[in-house]
KOLPA-216197 format. One record per residue: x, y, z of N, C-alpha, C in turn. Coordinates in steps of 0.2 Angstrom, whole numbers, padded with zeros to 4 digits, always signed. Each point is the difference from the previous one (the first is absolute). Layout:
[node [X,Y,Z],[X,Y,Z],[X,Y,Z]],
...
end
This chain:
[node [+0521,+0478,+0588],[-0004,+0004,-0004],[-0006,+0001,+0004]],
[node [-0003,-0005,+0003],[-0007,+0003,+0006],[+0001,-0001,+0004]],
[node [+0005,+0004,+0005],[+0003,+0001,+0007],[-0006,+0002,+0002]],
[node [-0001,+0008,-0005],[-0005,+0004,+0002],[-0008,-0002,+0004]],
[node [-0001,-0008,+0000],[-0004,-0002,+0001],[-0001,-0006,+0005]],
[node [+0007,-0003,-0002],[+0002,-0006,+0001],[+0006,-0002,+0005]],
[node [+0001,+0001,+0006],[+0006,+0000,+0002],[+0004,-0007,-0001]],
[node [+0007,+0003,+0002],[+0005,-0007,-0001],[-0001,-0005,+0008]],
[node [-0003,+0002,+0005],[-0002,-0003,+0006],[-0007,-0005,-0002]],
[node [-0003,+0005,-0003],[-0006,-0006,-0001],[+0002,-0004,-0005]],
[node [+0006,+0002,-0004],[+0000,-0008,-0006],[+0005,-0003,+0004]],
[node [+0004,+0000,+0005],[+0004,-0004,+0003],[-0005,-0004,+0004]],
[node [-0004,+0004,+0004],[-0005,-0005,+0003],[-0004,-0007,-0004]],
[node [+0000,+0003,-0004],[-0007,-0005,-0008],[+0004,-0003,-0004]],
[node [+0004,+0000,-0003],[+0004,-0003,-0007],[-0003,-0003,-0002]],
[node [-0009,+0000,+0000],[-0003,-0004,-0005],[+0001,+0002,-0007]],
[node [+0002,+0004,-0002],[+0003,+0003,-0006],[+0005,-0005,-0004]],
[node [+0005,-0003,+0005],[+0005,-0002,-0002],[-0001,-0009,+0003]],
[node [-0003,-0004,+0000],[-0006,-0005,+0000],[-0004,-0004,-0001]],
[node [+0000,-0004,-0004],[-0006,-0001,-0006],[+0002,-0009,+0001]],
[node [-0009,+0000,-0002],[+0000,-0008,+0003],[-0001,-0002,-0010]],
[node [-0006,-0004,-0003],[+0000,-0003,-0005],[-0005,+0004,-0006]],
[node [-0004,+0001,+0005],[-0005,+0004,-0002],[-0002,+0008,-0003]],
[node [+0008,+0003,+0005],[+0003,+0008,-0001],[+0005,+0002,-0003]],
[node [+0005,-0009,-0004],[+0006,+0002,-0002],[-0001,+0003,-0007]],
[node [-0005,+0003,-0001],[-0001,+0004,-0006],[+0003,+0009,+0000]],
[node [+0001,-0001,+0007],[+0000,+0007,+0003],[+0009,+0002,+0002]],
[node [+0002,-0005,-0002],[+0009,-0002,+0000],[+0003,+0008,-0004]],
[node [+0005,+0003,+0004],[+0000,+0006,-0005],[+0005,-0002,-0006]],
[node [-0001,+0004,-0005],[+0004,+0000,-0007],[+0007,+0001,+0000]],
[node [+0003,-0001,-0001],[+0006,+0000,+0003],[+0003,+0001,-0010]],
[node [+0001,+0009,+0001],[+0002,+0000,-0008],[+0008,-0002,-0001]],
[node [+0002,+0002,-0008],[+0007,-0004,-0001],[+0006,+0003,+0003]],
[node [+0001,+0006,+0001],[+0004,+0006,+0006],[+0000,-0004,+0006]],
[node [-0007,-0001,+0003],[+0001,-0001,+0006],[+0004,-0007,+0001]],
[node [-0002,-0002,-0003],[+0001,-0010,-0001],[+0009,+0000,-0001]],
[node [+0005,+0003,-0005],[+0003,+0002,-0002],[+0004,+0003,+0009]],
[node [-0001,+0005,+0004],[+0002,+0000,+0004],[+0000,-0005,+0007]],
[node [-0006,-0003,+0000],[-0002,-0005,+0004],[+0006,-0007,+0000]],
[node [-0002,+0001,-0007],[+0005,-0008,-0001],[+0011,+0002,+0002]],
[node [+0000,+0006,-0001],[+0006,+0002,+0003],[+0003,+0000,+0007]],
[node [-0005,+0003,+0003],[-0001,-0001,+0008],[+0000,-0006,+0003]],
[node [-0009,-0002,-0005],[+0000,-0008,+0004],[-0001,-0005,-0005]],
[node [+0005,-0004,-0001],[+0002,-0003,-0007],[-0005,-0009,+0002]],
[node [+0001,+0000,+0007],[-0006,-0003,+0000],[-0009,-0001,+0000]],
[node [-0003,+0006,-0001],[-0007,+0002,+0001],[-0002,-0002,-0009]],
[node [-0004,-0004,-0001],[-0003,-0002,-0005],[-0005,+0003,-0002]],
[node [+0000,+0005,-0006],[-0006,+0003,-0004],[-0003,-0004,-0008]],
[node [-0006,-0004,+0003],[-0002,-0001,-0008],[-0002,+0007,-0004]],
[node [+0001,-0003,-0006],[-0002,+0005,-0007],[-0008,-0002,+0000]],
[node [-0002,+0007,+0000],[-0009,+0001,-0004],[+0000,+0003,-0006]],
[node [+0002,+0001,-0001],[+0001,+0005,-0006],[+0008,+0002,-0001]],
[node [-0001,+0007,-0001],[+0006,+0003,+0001],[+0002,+0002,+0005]],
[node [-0005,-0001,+0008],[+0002,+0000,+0005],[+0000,-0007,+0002]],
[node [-0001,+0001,+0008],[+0003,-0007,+0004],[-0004,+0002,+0006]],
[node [-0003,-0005,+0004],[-0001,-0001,+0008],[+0003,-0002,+0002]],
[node [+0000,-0002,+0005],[+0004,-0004,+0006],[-0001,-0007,+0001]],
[node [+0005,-0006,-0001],[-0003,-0005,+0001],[+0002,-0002,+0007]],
[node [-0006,-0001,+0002],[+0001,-0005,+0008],[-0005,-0004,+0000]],
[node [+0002,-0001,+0007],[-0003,-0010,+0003],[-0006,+0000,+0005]],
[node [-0003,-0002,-0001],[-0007,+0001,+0004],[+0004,-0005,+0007]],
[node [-0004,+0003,+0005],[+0004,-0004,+0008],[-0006,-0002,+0001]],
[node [-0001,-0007,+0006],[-0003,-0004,+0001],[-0006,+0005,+0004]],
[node [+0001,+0006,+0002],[-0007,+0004,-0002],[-0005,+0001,-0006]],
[node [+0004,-0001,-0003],[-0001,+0001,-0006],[-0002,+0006,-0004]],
[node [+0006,+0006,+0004],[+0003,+0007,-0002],[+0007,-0002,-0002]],
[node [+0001,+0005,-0005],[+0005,+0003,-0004],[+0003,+0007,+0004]],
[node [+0006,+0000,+0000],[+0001,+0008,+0004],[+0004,+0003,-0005]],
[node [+0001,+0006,-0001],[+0004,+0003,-0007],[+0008,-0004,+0002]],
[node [+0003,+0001,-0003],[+0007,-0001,+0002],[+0005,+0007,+0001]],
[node [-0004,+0004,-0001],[+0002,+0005,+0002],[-0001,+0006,+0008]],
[node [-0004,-0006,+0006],[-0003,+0001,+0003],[+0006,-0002,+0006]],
[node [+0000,+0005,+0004],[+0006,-0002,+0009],[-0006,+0003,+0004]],
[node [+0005,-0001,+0005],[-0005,+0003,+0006],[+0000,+0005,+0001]],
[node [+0007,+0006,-0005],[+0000,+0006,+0002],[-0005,+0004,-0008]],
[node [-0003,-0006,-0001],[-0004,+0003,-0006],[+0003,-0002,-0008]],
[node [+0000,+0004,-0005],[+0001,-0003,-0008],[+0008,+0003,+0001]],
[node [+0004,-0006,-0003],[+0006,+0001,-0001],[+0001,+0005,-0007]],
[node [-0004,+0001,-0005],[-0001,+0004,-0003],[+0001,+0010,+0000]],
[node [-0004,-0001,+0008],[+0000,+0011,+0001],[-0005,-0001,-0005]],
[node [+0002,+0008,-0003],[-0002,+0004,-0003],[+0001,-0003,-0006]],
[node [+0004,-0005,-0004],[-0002,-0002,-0004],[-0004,-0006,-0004]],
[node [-0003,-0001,+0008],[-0006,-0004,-0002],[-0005,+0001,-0007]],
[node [-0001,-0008,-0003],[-0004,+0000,-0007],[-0006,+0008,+0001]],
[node [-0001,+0000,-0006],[-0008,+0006,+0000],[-0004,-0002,+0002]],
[node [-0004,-0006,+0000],[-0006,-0005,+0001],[+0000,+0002,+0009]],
[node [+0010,-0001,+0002],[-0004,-0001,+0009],[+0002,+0010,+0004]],
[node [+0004,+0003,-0004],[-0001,+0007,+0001],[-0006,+0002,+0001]],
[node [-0006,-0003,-0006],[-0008,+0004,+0000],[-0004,-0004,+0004]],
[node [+0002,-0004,+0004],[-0004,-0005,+0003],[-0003,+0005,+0006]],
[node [-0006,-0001,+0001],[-0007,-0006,-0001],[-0004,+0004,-0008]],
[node [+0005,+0005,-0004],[-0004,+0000,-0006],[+0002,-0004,-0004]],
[node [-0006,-0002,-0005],[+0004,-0005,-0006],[-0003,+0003,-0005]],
[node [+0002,+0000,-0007],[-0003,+0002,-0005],[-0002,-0008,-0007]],
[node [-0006,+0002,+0000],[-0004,-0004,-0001],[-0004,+0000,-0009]],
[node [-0001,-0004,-0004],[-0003,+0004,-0004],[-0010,-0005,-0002]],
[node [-0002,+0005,-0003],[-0007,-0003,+0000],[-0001,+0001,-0009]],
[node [+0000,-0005,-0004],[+0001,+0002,-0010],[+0005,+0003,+0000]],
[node [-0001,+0008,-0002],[+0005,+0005,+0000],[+0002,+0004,+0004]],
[node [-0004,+0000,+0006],[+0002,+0006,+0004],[+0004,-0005,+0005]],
[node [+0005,+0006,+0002],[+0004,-0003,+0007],[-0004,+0006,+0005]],
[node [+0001,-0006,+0004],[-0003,+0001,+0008],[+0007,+0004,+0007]],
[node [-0001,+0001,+0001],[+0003,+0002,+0008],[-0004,-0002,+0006]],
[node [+0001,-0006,+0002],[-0002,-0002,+0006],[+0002,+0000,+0006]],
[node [-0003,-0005,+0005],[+0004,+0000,+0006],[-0003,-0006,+0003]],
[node [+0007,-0004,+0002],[-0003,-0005,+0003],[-0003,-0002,+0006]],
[node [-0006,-0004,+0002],[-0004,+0001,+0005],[+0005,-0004,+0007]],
[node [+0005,-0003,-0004],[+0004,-0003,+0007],[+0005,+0002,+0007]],
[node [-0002,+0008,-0004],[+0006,+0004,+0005],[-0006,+0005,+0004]],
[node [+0000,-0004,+0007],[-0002,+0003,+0003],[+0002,+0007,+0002]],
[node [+0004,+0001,+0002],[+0004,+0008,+0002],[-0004,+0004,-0006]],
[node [+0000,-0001,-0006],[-0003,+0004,-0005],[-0007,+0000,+0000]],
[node [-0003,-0007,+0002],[-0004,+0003,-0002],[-0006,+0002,+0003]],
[node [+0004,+0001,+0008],[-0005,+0003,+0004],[+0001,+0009,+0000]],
[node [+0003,+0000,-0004],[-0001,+0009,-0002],[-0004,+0001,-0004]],
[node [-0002,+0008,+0000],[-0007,+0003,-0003],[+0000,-0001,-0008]],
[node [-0004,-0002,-0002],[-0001,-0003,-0008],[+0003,+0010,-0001]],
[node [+0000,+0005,+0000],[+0000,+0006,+0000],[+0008,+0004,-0001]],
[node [+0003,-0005,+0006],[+0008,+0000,+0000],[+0003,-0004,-0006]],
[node [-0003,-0008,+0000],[+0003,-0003,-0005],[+0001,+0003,-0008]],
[node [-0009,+0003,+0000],[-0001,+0001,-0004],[+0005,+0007,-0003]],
[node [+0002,+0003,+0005],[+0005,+0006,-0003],[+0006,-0001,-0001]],
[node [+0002,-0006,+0003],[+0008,-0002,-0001],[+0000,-0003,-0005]],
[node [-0007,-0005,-0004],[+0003,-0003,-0006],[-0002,+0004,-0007]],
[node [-0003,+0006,+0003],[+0001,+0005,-0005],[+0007,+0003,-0003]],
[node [+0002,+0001,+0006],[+0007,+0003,+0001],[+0005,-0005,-0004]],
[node [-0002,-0006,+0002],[+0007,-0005,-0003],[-0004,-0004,-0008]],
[node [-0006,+0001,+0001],[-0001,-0004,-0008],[+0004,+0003,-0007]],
[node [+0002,+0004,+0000],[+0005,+0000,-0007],[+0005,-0001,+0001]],
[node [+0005,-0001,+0005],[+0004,-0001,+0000],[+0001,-0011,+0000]],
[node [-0007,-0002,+0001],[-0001,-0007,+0002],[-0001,-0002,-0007]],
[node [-0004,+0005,-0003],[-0005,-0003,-0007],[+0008,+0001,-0003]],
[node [+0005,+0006,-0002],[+0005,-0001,-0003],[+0004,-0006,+0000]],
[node [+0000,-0002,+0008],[+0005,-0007,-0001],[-0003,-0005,-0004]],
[node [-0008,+0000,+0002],[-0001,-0007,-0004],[-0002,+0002,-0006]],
[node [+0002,+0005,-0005],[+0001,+0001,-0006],[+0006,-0004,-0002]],
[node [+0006,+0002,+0005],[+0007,-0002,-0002],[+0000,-0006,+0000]],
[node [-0003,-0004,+0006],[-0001,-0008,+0002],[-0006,-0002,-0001]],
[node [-0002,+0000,-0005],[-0008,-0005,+0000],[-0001,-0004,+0005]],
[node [+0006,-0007,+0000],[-0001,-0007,+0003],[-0002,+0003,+0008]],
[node [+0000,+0008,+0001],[-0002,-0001,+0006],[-0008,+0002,+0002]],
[node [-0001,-0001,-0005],[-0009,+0001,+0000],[-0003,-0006,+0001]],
[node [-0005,-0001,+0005],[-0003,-0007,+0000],[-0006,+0002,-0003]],
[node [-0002,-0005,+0001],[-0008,+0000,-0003],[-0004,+0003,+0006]],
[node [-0007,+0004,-0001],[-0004,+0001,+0006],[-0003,-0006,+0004]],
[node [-0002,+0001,+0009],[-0001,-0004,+0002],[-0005,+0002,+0004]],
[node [-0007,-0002,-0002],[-0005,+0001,+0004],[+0002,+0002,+0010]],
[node [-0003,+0007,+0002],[+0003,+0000,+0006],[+0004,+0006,+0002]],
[node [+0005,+0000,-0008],[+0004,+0006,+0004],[-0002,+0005,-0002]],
[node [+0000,+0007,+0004],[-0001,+0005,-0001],[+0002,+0003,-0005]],
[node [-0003,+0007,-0005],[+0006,+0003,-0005],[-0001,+0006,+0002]],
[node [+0005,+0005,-0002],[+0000,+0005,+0003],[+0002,+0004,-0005]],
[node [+0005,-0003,-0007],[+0001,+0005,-0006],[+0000,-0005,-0004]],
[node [-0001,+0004,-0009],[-0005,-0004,-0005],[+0004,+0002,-0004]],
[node [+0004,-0003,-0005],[+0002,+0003,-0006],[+0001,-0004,-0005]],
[node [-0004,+0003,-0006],[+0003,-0003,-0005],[+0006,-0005,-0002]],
[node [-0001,-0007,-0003],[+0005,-0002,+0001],[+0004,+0000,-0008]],
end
């Protein structure tokens, strides 16, 4: 969804996206009941707990004491294009502050976020309704706001 901004070379270089130590695994993408449903077909052994009525991924912290998705080779997400919604919109996340949800972007992704506040700011124009739609359909992927990240679109929640 943000090739337009984001190439697949720079995320092949970074995979901080797909990497999370103790303090980040809030940011584990959603993994709804479709996707999980198809996952557990393919790979009968990948383990998703339940949050709700979706599921994240359950992995094992390494004596780094990183987590790497389990969907993660060296040729990139065994997923494609089916990849969760949370890592398709990444480095945006949608956020909420009481009632409004947010459209943010996280300050981790360097490649993003050394583009013009002017660029970004057009492309998450361009995709916020399409973003705010999903996390109508999927709440649980709404996190709480987090001092720091930018927003970029507002919407009533």
């Amino acid at each position: 969804m943000i090739k337009e901004i984001l190439s697949n070379d720079s995320c092949a270089a970074c995979r901080i996206c797909c990497i999370f130590d103790k303090t980040d695994c809030w940011e584990m993408p959603l993994i709804t009941p479709a996707l999980a449903a198809e996952i557990k077909k393919d790979m009968p052994d990948i383990k998703i707990r339940k949050t709700g009525e979706c599921g994240i991924f359950e992995v094992e912290y390494g004596e780094d004491g990183l987590a790497r998705c389990p969907m993660l080779t060296e040729n990139g997400c065994l997923l494609g294009e089916g990849k969760p919604f949370d890592c398709r919109i990444w480095p945006f996340r949608v956020m909420k502050k009481g009632n409004v949800l947010l459209l943010t972007l996280s300050p981790v992704c360097e490649t993003v976020s050394e583009l013009s506040v002017s660029k970004i700011s057009a492309f998450a124009k361009k995709i916020s309704e399409k973003i705010f739609k999903e996390a109508k359909k999927n709440p649980e992927m709404v996190k709480d706001y987090i001092d720091g990240y930018p927003v970029f679109a507002v919407r009533e929640g």
